[in-house]
NUVEX-702693 format. One line per 5 residues: number of its first residue (from 0); for each residue x, y, z of C-alpha. Coordinates in pm, 1 decimal. Example, Ala and Ser with C-alpha at 12.3 -4.5 7.8 and 13.67 -1.06 7.14 Angstrom:
<recs>
0) 1230.0:-450.0:780.0  1367.0:-106.0:714.0 .
</recs>
This chain:
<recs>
0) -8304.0:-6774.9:16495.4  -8443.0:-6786.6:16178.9  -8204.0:-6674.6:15881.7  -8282.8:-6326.4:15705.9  -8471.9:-6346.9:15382.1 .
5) -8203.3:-6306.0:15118.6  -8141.2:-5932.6:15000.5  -8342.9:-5776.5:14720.5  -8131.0:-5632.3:14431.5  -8134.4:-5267.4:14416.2 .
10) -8246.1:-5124.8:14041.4  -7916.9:-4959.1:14033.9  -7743.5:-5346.9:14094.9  -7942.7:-5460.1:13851.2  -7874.2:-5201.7:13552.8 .
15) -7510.6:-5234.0:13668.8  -7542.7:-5639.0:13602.5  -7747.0:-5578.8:13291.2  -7506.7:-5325.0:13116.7  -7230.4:-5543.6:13217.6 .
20) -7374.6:-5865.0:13051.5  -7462.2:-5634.8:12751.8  -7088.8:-5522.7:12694.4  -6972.6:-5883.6:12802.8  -7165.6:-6000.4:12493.7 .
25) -7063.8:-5746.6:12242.0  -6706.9:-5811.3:12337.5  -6792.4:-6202.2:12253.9  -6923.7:-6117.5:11945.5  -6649.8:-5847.0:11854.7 .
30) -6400.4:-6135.0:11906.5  -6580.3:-6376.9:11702.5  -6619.6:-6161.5:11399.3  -6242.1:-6134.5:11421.6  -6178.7:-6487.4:11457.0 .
35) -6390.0:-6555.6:11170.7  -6187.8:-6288.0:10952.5  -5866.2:-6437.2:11043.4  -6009.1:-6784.2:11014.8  -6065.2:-6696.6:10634.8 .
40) -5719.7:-6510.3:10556.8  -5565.1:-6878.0:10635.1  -5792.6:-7041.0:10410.5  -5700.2:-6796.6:10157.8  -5342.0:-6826.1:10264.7 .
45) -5383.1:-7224.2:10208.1  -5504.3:-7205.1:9902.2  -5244.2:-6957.2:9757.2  -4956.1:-7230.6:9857.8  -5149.4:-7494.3:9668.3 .
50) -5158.4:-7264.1:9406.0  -4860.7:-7157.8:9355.1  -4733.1:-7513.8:9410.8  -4930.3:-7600.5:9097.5  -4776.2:-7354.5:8881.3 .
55) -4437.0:-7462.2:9009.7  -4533.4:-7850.9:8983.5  -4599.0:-7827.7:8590.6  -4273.2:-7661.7:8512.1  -4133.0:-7925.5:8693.5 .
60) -4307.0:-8178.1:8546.2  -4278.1:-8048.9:8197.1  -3912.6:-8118.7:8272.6  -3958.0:-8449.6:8407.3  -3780.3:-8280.0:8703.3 .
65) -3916.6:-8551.1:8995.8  -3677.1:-8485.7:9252.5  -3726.2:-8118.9:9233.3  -4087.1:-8214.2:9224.0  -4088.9:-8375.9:9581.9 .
70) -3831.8:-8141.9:9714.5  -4048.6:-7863.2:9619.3  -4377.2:-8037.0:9759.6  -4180.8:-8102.8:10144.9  -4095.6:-7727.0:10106.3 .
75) -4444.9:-7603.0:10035.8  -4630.2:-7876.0:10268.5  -4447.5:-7762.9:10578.3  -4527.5:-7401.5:10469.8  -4911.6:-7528.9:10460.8 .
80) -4852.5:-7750.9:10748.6  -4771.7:-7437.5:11000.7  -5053.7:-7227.4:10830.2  -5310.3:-7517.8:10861.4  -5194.5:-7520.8:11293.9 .
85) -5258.4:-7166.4:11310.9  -5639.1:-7282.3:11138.5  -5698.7:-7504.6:11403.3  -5613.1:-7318.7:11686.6  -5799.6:-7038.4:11529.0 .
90) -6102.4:-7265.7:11463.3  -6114.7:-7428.7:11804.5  -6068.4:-7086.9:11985.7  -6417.2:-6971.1:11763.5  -6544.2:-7285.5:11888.8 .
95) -6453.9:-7220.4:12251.0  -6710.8:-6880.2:12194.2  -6964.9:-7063.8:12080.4  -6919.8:-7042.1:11718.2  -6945.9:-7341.2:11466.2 .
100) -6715.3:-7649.5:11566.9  -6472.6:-7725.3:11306.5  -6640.9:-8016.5:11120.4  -6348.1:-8185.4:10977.7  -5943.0:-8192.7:10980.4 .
105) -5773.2:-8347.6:10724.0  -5406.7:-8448.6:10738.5  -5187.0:-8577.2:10413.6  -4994.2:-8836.6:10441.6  -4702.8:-8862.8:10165.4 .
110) -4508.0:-9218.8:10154.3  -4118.8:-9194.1:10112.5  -4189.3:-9028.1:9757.2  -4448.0:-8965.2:9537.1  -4553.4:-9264.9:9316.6 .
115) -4596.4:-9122.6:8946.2  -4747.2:-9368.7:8731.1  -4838.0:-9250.6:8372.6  -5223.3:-9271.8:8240.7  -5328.3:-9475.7:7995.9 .
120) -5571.0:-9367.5:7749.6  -5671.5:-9627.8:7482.2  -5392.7:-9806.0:7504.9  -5131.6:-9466.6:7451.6  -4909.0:-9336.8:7674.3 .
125) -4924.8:-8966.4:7720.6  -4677.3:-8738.3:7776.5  -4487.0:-8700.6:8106.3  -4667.1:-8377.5:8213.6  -4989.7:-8573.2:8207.5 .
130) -4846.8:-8842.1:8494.3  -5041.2:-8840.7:8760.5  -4923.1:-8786.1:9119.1  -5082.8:-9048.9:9403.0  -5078.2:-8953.5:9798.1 .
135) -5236.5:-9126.7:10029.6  -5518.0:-8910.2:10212.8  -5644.5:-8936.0:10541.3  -6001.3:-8738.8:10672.4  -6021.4:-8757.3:11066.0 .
140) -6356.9:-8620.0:11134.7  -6389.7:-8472.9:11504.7 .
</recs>
Protein backbone atom coordinates (compact mmCIF):
# COMPACT_ATOMS: atom_id res chain seq x y z
CA UNK A 1 0.00 0.00 0.00
CA UNK A 2 1.27 2.90 -1.40
CA UNK A 3 1.20 6.11 0.93
CA UNK A 4 -1.42 8.97 0.01
CA UNK A 5 -0.03 11.90 -1.89
CA UNK A 6 0.44 14.55 0.76
CA UNK A 7 -2.66 16.98 1.25
CA UNK A 8 -3.07 20.12 -0.84
CA UNK A 9 -3.46 23.37 1.21
CA UNK A 10 -6.82 24.80 1.05
CA UNK A 11 -6.80 28.79 -0.14
CA UNK A 12 -8.42 29.50 3.10
CA UNK A 13 -5.06 27.59 4.97
CA UNK A 14 -3.08 29.44 3.00
CA UNK A 15 -4.47 33.15 3.58
CA UNK A 16 -4.69 32.02 7.23
CA UNK A 17 -0.65 31.21 7.04
CA UNK A 18 -0.06 34.29 4.96
CA UNK A 19 -1.89 36.86 7.27
CA UNK A 20 -0.28 35.20 10.11
CA UNK A 21 3.35 35.60 8.77
CA UNK A 22 2.28 39.20 7.80
CA UNK A 23 1.32 40.19 11.48
CA UNK A 24 4.28 37.93 12.78
CA UNK A 25 6.52 40.38 10.87
CA UNK A 26 5.00 43.64 11.78
CA UNK A 27 5.16 42.59 15.38
CA UNK A 28 9.14 41.98 14.65
CA UNK A 29 9.48 45.14 13.29
CA UNK A 30 7.18 46.99 15.93
CA UNK A 31 9.62 45.53 18.53
CA UNK A 32 12.66 46.56 16.80
CA UNK A 33 11.72 50.15 16.32
CA UNK A 34 11.28 50.10 20.08
CA UNK A 35 14.43 48.54 20.84
CA UNK A 36 16.15 50.94 18.73
CA UNK A 37 14.35 53.96 20.65
CA UNK A 38 15.33 52.64 23.92
CA UNK A 39 18.72 51.66 22.61
CA UNK A 40 19.25 55.52 21.99
CA UNK A 41 17.68 56.96 25.38
CA UNK A 42 20.80 54.96 27.05
CA UNK A 43 23.19 56.45 24.82
CA UNK A 44 21.76 59.69 25.65
CA UNK A 45 21.55 58.65 29.25
CA UNK A 46 25.49 57.77 28.97
CA UNK A 47 26.43 60.68 27.73
CA UNK A 48 24.54 62.96 30.24
CA UNK A 49 26.66 61.10 33.22
CA UNK A 50 29.85 61.91 31.36
CA UNK A 51 28.62 65.18 31.18
CA UNK A 52 27.72 66.08 34.11
CA UNK A 53 30.81 64.33 35.51
CA UNK A 54 32.79 66.92 33.56
CA UNK A 55 31.20 69.84 35.00
CA UNK A 56 31.66 68.32 38.43
CA UNK A 57 35.41 67.18 37.60
CA UNK A 58 36.60 70.92 36.91
CA UNK A 59 35.23 72.30 40.11
CA UNK A 60 37.01 69.70 41.61
CA UNK A 61 39.95 70.16 39.95
CA UNK A 62 39.96 73.88 40.17
CA UNK A 63 40.24 72.99 43.86
CA UNK A 64 42.87 70.56 43.52
CA UNK A 65 40.19 68.42 45.26
CA UNK A 66 41.73 64.70 44.01
CA UNK A 67 40.14 62.57 46.39
CA UNK A 68 36.79 64.04 45.78
CA UNK A 69 37.83 63.72 42.20
CA UNK A 70 38.08 59.81 42.26
CA UNK A 71 35.35 59.43 44.76
CA UNK A 72 33.14 61.27 42.49
CA UNK A 73 34.37 59.29 39.27
CA UNK A 74 33.57 55.48 41.28
CA UNK A 75 30.16 57.18 42.00
CA UNK A 76 29.36 58.22 38.46
CA UNK A 77 31.15 55.04 36.72
CA UNK A 78 28.94 52.58 38.53
CA UNK A 79 25.97 54.85 37.60
CA UNK A 80 27.31 54.42 33.80
CA UNK A 81 28.35 50.95 34.48
CA UNK A 82 24.51 49.71 35.20
CA UNK A 83 23.23 52.00 32.30
CA UNK A 84 25.91 50.64 29.84
CA UNK A 85 24.38 46.60 31.02
CA UNK A 86 21.02 47.68 30.26
CA UNK A 87 22.83 48.81 26.48
CA UNK A 88 23.99 45.54 25.98
CA UNK A 89 21.23 43.56 26.79
CA UNK A 90 19.22 45.99 24.82
CA UNK A 91 21.67 45.75 21.87
CA UNK A 92 21.99 41.98 21.82
CA UNK A 93 18.14 41.50 22.18
CA UNK A 94 17.95 43.92 18.64
CA UNK A 95 20.49 41.62 17.49
CA UNK A 96 18.57 38.48 18.39
CA UNK A 97 15.67 40.16 15.70
CA UNK A 98 17.86 40.54 13.22
CA UNK A 99 18.92 44.01 13.64
CA UNK A 100 22.62 45.31 13.47
CA UNK A 101 25.08 43.32 15.88
CA UNK A 102 26.63 45.53 18.32
CA UNK A 103 30.06 46.22 16.72
CA UNK A 104 32.06 47.01 19.70
CA UNK A 105 31.99 47.03 23.75
CA UNK A 106 34.29 48.92 25.49
CA UNK A 107 35.08 48.49 29.19
CA UNK A 108 37.36 51.12 31.41
CA UNK A 109 39.63 49.98 33.42
CA UNK A 110 40.76 52.52 36.33
CA UNK A 111 44.07 51.41 38.40
CA UNK A 112 43.87 51.95 42.28
CA UNK A 113 43.59 55.85 41.49
CA UNK A 114 43.86 58.09 38.87
CA UNK A 115 47.47 59.08 37.91
CA UNK A 116 47.46 63.04 37.41
CA UNK A 117 50.56 64.15 35.97
CA UNK A 118 50.75 67.91 35.00
CA UNK A 119 51.53 69.00 31.15
CA UNK A 120 54.33 70.55 30.16
CA UNK A 121 54.26 73.20 27.68
CA UNK A 122 57.67 74.76 26.75
CA UNK A 123 59.17 73.97 29.60
CA UNK A 124 56.10 75.71 32.09
CA UNK A 125 54.04 74.13 34.28
CA UNK A 126 50.42 75.00 34.00
CA UNK A 127 48.01 75.32 36.40
CA UNK A 128 46.44 72.40 38.30
CA UNK A 129 43.09 72.50 36.40
CA UNK A 130 45.04 71.81 33.24
CA UNK A 131 46.50 68.21 34.78
CA UNK A 132 45.61 65.69 32.85
CA UNK A 133 43.80 62.54 34.04
CA UNK A 134 45.30 58.93 32.55
CA UNK A 135 43.02 55.57 32.58
CA UNK A 136 43.87 52.77 31.08
CA UNK A 137 41.28 51.77 28.20
CA UNK A 138 40.40 48.58 26.96
CA UNK A 139 38.20 47.98 23.34
CA UNK A 140 37.00 44.23 23.17
CA UNK A 141 35.57 44.01 19.77
CA UNK A 142 32.90 41.06 19.42
Amino acid sequence: MSAAPPKEKSMMDKLSEGISSAFNTAGTEANKAKLQTEIAMKQHQIKGIKQEFGVAAWDLMARDDTAGLQALFKQRQATAQNVIGDLGKLQRQLADLGGPKPTHVVSVTVPAGPTLCRNQFLGASLHPTHWLISTQLSTEYQ
